[in-house]
DRENKE-675433 format. One line per field, with one value per residue: residue number from 1; x, y, z of N, C-alpha, C, O in turn; residue in one letter. Coordinates in steps of 0.05 Angstrom, whole numbers. Atoms other than C-alpha are relative to their C-alpha. Layout:
k NUM;...
nu X;...
nv Y;...
nw Z;...
cau X;...
cav Y;...
caw Z;...
cu X;...
cv Y;...
cw Z;...
ou X;...
ov Y;...
ow Z;...
r A;...
END
This chain:
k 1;2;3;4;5;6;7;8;9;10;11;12;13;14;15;16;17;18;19;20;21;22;23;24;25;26;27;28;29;30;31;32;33;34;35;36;37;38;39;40;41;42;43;44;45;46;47;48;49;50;51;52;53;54;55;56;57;58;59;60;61;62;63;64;65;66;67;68;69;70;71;72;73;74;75;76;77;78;79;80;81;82;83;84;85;86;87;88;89;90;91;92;93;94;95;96;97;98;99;100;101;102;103;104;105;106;107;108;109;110;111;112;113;114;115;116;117;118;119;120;121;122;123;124;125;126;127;128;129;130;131;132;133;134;135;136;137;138;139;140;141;142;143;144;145;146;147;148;149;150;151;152;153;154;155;156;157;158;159;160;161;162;163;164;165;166;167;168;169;170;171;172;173;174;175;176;177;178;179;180;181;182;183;184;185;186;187;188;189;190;191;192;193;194;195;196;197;198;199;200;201;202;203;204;205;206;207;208;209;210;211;212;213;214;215;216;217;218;219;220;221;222;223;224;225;226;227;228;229;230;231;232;233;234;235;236;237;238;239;240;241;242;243;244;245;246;247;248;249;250;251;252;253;254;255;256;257;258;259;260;261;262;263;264;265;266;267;268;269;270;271;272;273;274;275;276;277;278;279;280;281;282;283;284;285;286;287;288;289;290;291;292;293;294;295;296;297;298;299;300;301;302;303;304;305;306;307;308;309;310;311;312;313;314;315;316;317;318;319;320;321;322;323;324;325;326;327
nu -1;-18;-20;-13;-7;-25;19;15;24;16;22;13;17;18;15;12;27;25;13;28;23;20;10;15;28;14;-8;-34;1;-14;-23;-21;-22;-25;-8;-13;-17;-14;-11;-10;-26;-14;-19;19;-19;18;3;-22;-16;29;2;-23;3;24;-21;-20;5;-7;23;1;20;9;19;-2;0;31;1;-21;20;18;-23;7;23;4;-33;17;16;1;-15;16;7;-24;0;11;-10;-20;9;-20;5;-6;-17;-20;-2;34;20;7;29;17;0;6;29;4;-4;15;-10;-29;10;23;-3;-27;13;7;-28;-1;21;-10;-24;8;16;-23;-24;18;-6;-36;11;16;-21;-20;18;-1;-12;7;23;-5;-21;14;15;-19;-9;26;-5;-21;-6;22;-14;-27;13;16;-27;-10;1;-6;-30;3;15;-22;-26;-16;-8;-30;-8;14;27;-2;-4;27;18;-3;-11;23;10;-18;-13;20;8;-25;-13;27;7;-16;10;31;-14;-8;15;23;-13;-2;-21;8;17;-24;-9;16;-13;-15;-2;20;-19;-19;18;1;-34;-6;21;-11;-25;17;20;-23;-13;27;-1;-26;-12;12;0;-22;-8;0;26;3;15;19;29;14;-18;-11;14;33;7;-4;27;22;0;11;-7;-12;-29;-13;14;5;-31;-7;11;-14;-25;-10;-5;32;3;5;21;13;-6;21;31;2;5;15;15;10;6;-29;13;-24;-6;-38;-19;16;-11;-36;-13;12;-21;-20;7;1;-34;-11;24;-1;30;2;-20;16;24;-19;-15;28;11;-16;10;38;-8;-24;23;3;-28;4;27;7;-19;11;32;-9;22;-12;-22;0;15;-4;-11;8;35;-24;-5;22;-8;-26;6;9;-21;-22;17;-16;-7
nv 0;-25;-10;16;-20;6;4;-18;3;16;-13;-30;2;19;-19;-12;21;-2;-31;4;16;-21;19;-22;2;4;-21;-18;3;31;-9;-21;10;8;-24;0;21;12;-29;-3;9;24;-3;16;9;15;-14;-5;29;8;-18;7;25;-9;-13;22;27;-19;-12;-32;-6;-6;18;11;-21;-3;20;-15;-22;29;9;-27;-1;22;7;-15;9;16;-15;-4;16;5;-25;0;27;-10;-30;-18;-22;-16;10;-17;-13;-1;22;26;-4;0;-22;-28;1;18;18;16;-19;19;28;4;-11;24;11;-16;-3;27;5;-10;14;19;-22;-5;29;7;-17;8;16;25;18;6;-2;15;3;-12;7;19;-15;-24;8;16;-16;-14;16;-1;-23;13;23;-9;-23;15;19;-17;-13;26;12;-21;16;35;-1;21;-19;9;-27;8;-13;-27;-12;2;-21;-25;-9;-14;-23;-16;7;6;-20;-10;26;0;-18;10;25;-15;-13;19;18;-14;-8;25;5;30;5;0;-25;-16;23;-10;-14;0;0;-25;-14;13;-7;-20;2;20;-12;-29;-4;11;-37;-13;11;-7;-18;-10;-2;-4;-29;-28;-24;-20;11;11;-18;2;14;16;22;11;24;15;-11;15;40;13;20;0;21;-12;16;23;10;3;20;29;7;-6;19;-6;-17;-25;0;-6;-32;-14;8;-19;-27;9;11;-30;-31;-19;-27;-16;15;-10;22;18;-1;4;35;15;-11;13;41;1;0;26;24;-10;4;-25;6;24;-20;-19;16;12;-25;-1;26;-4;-13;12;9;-12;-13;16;12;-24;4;18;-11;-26;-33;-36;-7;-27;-14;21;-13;-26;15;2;-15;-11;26;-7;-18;2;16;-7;-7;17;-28
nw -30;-14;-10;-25;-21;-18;-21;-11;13;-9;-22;3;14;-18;-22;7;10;-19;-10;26;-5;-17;-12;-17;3;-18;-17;-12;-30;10;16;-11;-16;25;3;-27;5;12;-1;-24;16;-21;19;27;8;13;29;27;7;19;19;8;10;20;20;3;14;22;-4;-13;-29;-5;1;-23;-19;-22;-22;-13;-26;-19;-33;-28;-14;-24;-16;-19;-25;-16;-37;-2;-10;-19;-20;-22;-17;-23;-6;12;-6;20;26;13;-15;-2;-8;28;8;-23;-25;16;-4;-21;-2;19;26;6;24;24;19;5;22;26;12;9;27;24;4;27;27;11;12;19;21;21;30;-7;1;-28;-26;-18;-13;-17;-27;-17;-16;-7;-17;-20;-12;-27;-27;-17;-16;-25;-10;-13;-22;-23;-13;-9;-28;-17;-7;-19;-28;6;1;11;25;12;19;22;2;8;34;26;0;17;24;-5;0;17;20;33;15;16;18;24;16;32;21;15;19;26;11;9;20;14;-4;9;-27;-24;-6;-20;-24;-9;-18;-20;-23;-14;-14;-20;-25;-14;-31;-22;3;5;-25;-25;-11;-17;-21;-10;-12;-23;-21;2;19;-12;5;24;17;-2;-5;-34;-22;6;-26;-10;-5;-35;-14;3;-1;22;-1;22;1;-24;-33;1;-9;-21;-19;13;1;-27;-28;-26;-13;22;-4;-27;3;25;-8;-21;9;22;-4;-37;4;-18;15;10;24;7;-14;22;25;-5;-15;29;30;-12;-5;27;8;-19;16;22;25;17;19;22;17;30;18;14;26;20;9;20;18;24;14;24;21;6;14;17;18;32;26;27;1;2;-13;-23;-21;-16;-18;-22;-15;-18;-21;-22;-13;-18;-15;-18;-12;-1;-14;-11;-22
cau -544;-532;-471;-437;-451;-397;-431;-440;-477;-515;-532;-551;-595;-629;-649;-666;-716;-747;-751;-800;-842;-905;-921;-977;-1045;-1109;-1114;-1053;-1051;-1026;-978;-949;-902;-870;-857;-836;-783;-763;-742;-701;-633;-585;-532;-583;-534;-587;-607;-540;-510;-587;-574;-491;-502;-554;-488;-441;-476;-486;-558;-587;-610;-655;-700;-680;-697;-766;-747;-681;-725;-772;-708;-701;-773;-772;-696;-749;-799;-765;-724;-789;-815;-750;-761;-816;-793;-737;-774;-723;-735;-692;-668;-620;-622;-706;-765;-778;-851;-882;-855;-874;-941;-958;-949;-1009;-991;-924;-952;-1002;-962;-902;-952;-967;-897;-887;-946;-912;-846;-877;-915;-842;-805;-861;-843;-793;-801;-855;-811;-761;-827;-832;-763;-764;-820;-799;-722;-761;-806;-744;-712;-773;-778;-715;-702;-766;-729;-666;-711;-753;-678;-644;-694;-698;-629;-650;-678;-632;-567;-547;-534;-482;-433;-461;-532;-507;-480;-541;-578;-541;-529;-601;-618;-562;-528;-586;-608;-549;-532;-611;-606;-537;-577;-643;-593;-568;-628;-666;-604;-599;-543;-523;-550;-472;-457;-518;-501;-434;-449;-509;-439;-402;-464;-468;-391;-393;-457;-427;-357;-398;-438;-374;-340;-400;-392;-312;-315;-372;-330;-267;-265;-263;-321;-307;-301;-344;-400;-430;-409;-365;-392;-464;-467;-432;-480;-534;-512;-523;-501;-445;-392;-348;-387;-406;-330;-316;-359;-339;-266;-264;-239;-283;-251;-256;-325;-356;-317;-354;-426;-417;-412;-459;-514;-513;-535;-472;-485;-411;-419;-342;-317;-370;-342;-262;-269;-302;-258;-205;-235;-241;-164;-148;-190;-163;-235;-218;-160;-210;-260;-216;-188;-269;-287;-225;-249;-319;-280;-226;-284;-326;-272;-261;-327;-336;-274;-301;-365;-352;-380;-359;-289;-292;-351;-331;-270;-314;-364;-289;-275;-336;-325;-262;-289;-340;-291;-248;-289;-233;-208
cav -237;-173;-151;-201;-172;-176;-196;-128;-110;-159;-140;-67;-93;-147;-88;-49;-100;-111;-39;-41;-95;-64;-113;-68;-96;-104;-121;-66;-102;-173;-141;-84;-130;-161;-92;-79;-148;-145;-65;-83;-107;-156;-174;-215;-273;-325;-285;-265;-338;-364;-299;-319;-393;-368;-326;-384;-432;-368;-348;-276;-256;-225;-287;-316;-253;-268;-335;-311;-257;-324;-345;-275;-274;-344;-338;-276;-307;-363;-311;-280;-345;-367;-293;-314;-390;-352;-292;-252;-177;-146;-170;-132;-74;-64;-93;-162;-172;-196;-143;-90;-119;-179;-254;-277;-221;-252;-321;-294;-246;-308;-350;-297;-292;-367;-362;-303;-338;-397;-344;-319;-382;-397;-342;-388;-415;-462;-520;-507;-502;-566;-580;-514;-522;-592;-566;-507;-553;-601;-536;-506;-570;-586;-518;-539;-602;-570;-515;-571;-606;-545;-531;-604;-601;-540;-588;-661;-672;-729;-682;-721;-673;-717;-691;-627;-626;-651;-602;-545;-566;-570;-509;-467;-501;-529;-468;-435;-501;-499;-430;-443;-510;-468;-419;-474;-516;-449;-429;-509;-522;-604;-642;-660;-589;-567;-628;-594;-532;-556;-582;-525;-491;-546;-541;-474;-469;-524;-481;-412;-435;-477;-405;-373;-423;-409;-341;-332;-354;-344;-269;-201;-163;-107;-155;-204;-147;-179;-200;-247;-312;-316;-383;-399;-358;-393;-465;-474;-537;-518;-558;-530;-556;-620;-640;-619;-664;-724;-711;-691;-740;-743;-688;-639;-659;-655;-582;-562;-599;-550;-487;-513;-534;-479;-416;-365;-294;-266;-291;-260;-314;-366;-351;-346;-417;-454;-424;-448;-526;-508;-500;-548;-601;-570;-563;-494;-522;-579;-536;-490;-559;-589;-514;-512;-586;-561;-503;-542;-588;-536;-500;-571;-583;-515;-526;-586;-538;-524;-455;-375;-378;-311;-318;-386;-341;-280;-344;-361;-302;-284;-364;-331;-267;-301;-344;-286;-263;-278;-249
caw -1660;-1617;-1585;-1529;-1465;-1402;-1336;-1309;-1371;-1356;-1291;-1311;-1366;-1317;-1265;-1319;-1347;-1272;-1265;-1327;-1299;-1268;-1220;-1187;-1191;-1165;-1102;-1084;-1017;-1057;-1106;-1065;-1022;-1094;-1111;-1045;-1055;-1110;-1110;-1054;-1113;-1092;-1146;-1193;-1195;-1218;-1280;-1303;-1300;-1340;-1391;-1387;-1404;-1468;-1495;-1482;-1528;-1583;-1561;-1568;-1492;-1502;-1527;-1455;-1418;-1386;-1361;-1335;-1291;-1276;-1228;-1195;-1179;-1153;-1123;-1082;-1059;-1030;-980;-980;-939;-909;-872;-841;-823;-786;-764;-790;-780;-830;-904;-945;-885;-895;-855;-888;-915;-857;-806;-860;-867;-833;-832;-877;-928;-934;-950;-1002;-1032;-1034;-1065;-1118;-1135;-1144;-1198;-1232;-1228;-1279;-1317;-1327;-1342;-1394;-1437;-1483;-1554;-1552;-1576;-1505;-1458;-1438;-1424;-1395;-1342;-1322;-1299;-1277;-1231;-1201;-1181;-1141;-1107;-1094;-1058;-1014;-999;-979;-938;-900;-882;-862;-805;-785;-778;-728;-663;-694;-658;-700;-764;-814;-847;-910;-897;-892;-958;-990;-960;-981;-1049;-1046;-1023;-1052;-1105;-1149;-1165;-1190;-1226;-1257;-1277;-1323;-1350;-1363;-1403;-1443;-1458;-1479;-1533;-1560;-1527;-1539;-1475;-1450;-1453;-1415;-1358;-1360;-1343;-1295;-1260;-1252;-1223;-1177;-1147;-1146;-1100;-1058;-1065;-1049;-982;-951;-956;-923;-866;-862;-869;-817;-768;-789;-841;-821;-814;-855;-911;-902;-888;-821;-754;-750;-702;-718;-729;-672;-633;-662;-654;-726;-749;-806;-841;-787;-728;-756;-772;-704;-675;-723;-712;-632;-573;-508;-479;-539;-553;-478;-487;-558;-535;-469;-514;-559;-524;-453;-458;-443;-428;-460;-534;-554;-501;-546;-607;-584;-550;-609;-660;-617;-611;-688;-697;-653;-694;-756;-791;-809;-856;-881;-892;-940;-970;-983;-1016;-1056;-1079;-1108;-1143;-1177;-1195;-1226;-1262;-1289;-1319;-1348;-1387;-1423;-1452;-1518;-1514;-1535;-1505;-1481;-1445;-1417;-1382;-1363;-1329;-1294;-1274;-1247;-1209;-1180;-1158;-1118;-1083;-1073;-1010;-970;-890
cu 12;28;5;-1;18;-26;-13;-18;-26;-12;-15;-21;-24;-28;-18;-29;-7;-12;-22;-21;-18;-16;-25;-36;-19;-2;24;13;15;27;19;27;22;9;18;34;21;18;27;36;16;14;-6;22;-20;-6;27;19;-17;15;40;5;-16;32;18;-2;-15;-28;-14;-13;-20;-29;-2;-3;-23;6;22;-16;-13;23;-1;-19;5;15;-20;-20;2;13;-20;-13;19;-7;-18;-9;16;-6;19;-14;6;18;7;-1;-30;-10;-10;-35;-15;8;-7;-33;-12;8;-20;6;19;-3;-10;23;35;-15;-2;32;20;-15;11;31;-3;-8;31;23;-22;-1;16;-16;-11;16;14;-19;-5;21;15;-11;13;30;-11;-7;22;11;-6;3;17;12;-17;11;26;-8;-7;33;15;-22;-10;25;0;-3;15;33;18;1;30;10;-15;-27;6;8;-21;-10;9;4;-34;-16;14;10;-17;-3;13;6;-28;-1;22;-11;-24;13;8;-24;-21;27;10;24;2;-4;35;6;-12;4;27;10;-9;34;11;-19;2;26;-4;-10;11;26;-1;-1;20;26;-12;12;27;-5;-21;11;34;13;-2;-22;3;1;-21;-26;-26;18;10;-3;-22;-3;14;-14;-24;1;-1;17;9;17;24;-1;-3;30;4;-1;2;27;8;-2;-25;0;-9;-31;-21;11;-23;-29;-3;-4;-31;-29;-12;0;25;-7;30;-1;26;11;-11;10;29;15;-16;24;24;6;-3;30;12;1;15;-22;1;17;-17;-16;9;11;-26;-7;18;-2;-14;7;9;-19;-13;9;8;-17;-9;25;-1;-19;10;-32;24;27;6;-25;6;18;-5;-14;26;14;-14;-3;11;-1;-25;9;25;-11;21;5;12
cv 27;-8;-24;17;-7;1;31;18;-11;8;24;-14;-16;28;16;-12;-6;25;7;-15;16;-30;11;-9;-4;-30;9;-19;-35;8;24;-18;-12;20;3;-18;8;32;-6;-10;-22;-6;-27;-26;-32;2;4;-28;-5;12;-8;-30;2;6;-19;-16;23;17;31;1;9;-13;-20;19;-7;-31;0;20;-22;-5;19;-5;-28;-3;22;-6;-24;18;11;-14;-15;22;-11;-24;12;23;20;29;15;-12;19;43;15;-26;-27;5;-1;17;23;6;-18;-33;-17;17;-9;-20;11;7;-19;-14;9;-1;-24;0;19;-8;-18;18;6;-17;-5;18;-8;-4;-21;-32;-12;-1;-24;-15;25;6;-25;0;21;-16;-21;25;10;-23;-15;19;-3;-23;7;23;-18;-19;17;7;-32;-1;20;-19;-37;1;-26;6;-12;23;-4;9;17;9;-3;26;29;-2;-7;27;29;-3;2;22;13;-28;2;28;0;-15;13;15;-10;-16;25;7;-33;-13;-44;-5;-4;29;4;-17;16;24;4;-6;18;10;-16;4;27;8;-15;24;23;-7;-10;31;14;-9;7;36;16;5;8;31;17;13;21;-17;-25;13;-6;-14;-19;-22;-6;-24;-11;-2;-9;-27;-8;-18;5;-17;3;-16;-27;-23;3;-13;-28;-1;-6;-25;13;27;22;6;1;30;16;-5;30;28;1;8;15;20;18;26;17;-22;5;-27;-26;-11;-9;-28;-20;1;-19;-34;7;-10;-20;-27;0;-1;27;-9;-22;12;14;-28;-10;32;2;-27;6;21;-12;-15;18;15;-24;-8;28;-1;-11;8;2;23;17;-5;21;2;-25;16;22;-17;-5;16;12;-29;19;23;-8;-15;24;22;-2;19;22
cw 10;13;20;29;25;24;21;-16;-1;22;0;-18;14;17;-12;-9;32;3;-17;7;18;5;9;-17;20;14;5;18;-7;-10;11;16;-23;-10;13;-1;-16;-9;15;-23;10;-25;-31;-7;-19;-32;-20;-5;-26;-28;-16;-20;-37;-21;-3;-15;-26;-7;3;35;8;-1;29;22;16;19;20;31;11;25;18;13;17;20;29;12;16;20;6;29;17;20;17;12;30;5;-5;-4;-24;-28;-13;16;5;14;-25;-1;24;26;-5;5;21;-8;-24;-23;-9;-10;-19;-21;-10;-19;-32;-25;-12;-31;-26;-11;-26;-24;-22;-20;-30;-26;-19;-27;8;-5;33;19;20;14;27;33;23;22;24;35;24;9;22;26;12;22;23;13;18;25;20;19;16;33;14;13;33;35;-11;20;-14;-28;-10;-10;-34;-1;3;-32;-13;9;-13;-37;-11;-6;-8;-21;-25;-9;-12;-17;-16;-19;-24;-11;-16;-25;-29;-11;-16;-29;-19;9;6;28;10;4;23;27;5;17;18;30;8;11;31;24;9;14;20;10;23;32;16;11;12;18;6;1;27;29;-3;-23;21;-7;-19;-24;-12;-4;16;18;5;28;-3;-3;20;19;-1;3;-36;-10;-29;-9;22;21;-3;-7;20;7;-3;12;38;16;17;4;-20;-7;18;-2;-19;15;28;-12;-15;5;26;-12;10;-8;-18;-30;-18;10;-23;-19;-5;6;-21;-15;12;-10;-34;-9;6;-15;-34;-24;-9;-29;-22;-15;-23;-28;-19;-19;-26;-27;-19;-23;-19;-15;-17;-20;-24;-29;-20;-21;-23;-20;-17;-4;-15;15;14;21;19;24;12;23;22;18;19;26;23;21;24;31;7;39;37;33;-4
ou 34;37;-16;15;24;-47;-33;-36;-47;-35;-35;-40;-48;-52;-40;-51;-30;-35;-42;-43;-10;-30;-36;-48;-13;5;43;37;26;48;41;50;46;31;41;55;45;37;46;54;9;4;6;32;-11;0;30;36;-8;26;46;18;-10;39;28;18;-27;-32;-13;-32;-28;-49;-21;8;-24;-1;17;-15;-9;20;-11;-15;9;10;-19;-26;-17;10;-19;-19;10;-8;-12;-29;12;10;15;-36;-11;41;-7;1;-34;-2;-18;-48;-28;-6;-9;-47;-21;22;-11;9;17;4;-1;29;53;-10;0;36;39;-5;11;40;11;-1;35;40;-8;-13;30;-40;-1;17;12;-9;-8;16;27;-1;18;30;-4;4;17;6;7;12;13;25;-7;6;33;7;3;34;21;-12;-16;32;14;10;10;49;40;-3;52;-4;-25;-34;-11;1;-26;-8;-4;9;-40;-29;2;10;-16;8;4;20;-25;-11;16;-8;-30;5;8;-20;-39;14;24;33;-16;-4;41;12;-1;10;28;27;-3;38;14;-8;6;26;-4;2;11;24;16;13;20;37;4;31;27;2;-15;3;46;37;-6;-29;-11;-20;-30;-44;-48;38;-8;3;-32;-18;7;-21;-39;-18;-3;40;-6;29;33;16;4;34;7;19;2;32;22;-22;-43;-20;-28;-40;-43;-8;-40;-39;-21;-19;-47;-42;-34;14;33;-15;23;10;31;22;5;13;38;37;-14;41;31;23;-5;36;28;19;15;-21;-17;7;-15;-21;-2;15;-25;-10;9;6;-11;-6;1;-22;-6;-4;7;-12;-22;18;4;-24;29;-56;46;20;18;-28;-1;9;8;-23;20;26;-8;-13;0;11;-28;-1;48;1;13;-1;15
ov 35;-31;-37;34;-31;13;32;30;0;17;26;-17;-11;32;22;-1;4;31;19;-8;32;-44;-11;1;-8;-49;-7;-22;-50;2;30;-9;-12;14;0;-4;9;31;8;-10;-36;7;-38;-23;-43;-14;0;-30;0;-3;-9;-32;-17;-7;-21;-30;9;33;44;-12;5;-5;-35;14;3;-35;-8;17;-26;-1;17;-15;-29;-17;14;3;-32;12;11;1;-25;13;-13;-27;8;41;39;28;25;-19;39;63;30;-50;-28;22;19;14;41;24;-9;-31;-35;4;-16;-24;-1;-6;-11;-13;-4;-3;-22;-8;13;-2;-14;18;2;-14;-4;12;7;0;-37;-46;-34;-6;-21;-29;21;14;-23;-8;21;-10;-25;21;15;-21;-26;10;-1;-25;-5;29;-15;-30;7;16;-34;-14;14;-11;-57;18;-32;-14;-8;43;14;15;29;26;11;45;44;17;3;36;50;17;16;25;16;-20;2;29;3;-11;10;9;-1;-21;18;6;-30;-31;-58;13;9;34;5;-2;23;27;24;3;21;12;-6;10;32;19;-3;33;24;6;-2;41;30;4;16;47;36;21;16;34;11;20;21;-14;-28;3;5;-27;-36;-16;-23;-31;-30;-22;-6;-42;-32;-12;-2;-31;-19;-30;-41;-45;-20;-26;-46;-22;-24;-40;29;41;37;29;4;46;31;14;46;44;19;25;16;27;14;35;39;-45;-11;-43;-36;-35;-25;-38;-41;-17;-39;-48;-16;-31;-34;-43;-20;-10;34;-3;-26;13;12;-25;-11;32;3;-25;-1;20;-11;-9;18;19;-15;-16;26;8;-4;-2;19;25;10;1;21;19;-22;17;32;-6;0;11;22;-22;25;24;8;-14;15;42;-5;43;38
ow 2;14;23;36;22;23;36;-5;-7;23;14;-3;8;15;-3;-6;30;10;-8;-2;35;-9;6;-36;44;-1;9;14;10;2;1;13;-21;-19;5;1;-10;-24;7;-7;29;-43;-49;-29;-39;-50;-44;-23;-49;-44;-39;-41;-51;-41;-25;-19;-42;-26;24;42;31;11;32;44;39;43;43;55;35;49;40;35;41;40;52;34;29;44;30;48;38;44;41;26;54;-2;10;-15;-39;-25;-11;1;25;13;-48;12;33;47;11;14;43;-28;-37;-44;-33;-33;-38;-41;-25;-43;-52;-49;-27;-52;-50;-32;-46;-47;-46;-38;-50;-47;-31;-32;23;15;44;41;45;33;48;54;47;45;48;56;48;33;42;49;34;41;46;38;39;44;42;41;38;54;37;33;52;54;2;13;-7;-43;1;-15;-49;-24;-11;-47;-32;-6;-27;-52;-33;-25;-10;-35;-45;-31;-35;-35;-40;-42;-48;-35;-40;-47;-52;-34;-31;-50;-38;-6;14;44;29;28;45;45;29;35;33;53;32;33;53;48;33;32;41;32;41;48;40;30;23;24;29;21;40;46;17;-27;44;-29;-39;-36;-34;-18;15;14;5;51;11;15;34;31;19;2;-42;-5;-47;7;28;31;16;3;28;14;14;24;47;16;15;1;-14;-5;8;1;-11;26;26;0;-16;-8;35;-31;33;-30;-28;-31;-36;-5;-39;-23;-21;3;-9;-19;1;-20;-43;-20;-8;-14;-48;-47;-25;-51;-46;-39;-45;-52;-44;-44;-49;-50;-42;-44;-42;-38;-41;-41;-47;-51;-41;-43;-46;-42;-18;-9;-22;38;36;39;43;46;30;43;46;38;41;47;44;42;43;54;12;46;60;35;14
r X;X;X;X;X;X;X;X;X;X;X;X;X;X;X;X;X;X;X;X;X;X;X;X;X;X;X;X;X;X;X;X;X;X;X;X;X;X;X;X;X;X;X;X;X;X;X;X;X;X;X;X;X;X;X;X;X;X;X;X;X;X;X;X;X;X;X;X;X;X;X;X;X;X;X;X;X;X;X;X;X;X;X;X;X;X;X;X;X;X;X;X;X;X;X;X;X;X;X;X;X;X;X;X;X;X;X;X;X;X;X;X;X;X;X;X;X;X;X;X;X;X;X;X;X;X;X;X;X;X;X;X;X;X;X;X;X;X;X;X;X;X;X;X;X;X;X;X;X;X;X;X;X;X;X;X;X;X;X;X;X;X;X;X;X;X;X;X;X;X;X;X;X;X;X;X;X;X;X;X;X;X;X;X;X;X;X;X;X;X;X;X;X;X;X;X;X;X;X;X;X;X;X;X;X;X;X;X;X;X;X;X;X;X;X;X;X;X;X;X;X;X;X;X;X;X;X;X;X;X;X;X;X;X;X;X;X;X;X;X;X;X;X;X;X;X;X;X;X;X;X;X;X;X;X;X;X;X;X;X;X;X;X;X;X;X;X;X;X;X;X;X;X;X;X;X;X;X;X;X;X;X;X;X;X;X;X;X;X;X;X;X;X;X;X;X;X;X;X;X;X;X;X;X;X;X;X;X;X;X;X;X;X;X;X;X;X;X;X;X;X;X;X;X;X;X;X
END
């Protein structure tokens, strides 16, 4: 077995292996936009968990390298298609597909990228293929499940905080929790292991997106690395908002519903008087107590793997560094 690599090894070797793939076929006009995508980098966290999980249970990586890349690709063309649910203009500071090209180009060349996504995952030892595929296939459509809920939740005002969590662990979680299980079931790993580390994947997605939602409204822009309120501004219906609205008396909640629900042209004031009815409510403090929950949990469960020891605490520290995102 080669060398043990450390997770930003990992990521250099990932990029380097898409940068090799020559997606570029005929027609141009299909395959230029996955090009286009998947050029665009983003911190491969899919792949190097998949490729991490492989070394944890004593697997070379490089026999788990093509299905590993299968998640990238698919982890891309679902924001691919999210972009142009939420007409979204610009992803990672470039025109998204469909403002580049157009709207049906975007579907096709999403579709296409779905098909080479399997192609990808399909690359294992014949033996792991069909437990492969079938993980493979609850993942895809679980993420569609958690997509179609997320913009229901868009036009619902009777949004539980409990349906919010499914949905994000859904549409965030599983997949990070499928790509450690893919890792393990492609290196032999025993089936409680691979359950164990499908859990830690799971908390820490859950962990991951409830910190999103706190620090949207509550970090500092400079480190966060966007403006701090958009989901306020948007109404969007976060753990945040939806404790509010469970916890708040009349008057508090006739207050929130008024921000909520009217159009205001000063969105600073928006933001300042929410946050406020946030504090007030103390769902900022719950919120930090439910994320800290899903951590301790998967910290937990990754403990019980018997794996590599050292890579179990690089997979912990890389846990800690994503959770460290802090105001």
């Amino acid at each position: 077995m080669k060398q043990m690599l450390n997770i930003k090894q990992i990521q250099e070797l990932i990029n380097t292996e898409l940068d090799n793939i020559n997606f570029i076929a005929e027609p141009k006009q299909l395959y230029a936009p996955i090009v286009y995508t998947m050029a665009q980098g983003g911190k491969r966290i899919r792949p190097v968990l998949c490729l991490m999980a492989a070394q944890l249970f004593g697997q070379d990586i490089q026999k788990v390298m093509y299905p590993a890349l299968g998640l990238e690709i698919f982890h891309n063309f679902t924001l691919l298609h999210d972009d142009i649910m939420d007409n979204a203009h610009v992803r990672r500071n470039k025109p998204t597909v469909h403002q580049k090209w157009n709207a049906n180009t975007a579907i096709l060349s999403g579709d296409a990228m779905m098909i080479k996504a399997h192609q990808f995952i399909c690359q294992c030892e014949a033996e792991k293929l069909p437990k492969a595929i079938e993980l493979f296939n609850s993942l895809a459509l679980g993420v569609c499940e958690g997509q179609q809920y997320d913009m229901e939740f868009e036009t619902r005002n009777d949004v539980t905080v409990d349906e919010y969590l499914e949905m994000i662990r859904l549409k965030t979680a599983l997949l990070l929790a499928g790509s450690l299980k893919l890792g393990a079931i492609l290196a032999n790993a025993p089936e409680k292991d691979a359950d164990l580390i499908y859990q830690f994947g799971i908390n820490i997605g859950m962990a991951f997106q409830l910190q999103d939602d706190y620090l949207d409204s509550f970090g500092e822009q400079k480190t966060f690395g966007k403006k701090i309120g958009g989901d306020i501004v948007a109404n969007k219906k976060t753990f945040l908002l939806l404790t509010a609205i469970q916890k708040a008396g009349s008057h508090d909640k006739s207050n929130l519903n008024n921000w909520v629900s009217v159009q205001h042209a000063d969105n600073d004031e928006k933001i300042a008087e929410v946050k406020k009815i946030y504090q007030k409510l103390a769902v900022d403090t719950e919120s930090k107590t439910k994320m800290h929950t899903y951590y301790d949990t998967a910290i937990d469960s990754l403990k019980k793997v018997d794996g590599k020891q050292t890579v179990k605490q690089e997979l912990m520290d890389y846990a800690s560094k994503l959770m460290q995102r802090t105001k």
